[in-house]
C-alpha positions, 0 to 999 in steps of 0.5 A: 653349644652356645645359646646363639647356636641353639636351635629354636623351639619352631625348629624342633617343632617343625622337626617333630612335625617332620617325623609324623609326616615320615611316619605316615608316609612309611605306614602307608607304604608297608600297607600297600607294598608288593613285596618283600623287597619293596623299593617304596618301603625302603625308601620311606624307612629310610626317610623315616630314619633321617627324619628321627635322626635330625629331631633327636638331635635338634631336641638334645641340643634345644632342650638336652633331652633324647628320644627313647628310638634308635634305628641300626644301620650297617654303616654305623657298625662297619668301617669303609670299604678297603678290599680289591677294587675288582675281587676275584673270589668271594664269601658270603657269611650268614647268621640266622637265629631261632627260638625252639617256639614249638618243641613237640612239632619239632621232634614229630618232624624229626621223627618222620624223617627218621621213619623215612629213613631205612637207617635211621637211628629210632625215636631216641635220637628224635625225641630230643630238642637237640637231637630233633634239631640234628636231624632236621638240620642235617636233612633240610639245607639252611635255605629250606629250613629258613622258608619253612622254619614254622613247619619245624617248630621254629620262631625266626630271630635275627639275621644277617648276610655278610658278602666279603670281597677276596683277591683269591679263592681261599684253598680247600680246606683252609679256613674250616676249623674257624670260618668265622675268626679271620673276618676283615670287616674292611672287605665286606661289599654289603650286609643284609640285616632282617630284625624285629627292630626294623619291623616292630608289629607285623605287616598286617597286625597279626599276633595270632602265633599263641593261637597257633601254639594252642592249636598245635596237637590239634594240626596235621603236619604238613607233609615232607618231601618223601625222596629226602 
């Protein structure tokens, strides 16, 4: 870039500036939000989002410097749409990770389903992580485990919804043996993403988990659903 083409030394100012007014304004925001789905948070973090974009880019070319934030968007990691306008058929894919935060509440529960359980296989099976994690995952649905993952000892990681578009329905049976291999990018309609990059502190500051890692042997489980 030619030196007539830099931007000034006001401009990345007043770039900067616009990025601290974008910042209190997304705060602000998340403090008074309603929910999960807030549409006033949304729209600040994407406000938020622009403005960063514009000073890193401005910054580089004035002073050929970065800045240390990136912000991660569906749109830079999928192609455009190029599936049916009007589709018949849909998939939904869907990735959830999890940390193993609390082993032994984790294989207390599996446990209890066992005992629950007129044939059950006994304490072997669920006194170990892996099998504990079978038990829970073949008793509870995806959904469930996912609302009540800190009841199982679990710690939420990333996630991720894909909905993809299909002319038709795929046969019975067709894609069991890889669900995952023929994704078609081009065919996704929206992508939900949740991360701890998106968030950085929780909403309300709280970093309380180690004292209720401490606290654990000391908790009463909360109870299960007894007909499961």
């Amino acid at each position: 870039m030619s030196d007539a083409a830099q931007p000034t030394a006001a401009e990345v100012r007043a770039a900067a500036e616009a990025v601290k007014t974008a910042l209190d304004r997304h705060l602000a925001a998340v403090e008074r939000r309603t929910g999960e789905d807030d549409p006033t948070v949304y729209e600040a973090f994407n406000e938020l989002a622009a403005a960063a974009e514009v000073y890193d880019e401005l910054l580089y070319d004035r002073y050929d410097e970065v800045t240390p934030f990136e912000i991660p968007g569906a749109e830079d990691s999928l192609p455009p749409y190029e599936g049916p306008e009007e589709p018949n058929a849909l998939s939904v894919l869907i990735r959830r990770d999890y940390a193993v935060a609390e082993p032994q509440r984790l294989m207390a529960q599996a446990q209890r389903v066992e005992a629950a359980d007129d044939e059950g296989a006994g304490a072997e099976v669920a006194g170990t992580v892996h099998g504990a994690l079978g038990i829970l995952f073949g008793e509870f649905e995806a959904d469930e485990i996912a609302s009540r993952h800190k009841e199982f000892g679990l710690e939420e990681g990333d996630s991720t919804l894909w909905v993809l578009a299909a002319e038709e329905p795929a046969e019975p049976g067709e894609w069991l043996e890889t669900p995952f291999d023929q994704v078609d990018p081009g065919r996704v309609v929206c992508r939900f993403d949740v991360s701890s990059v998106f968030d950085g502190l929780d909403d309300d500051g709280d970093d309380g988990d180690e004292d209720l890692v401490d606290d654990i042997e000391d908790e009463e489980l909360e109870p299960l659903d007894a007909d499961r």
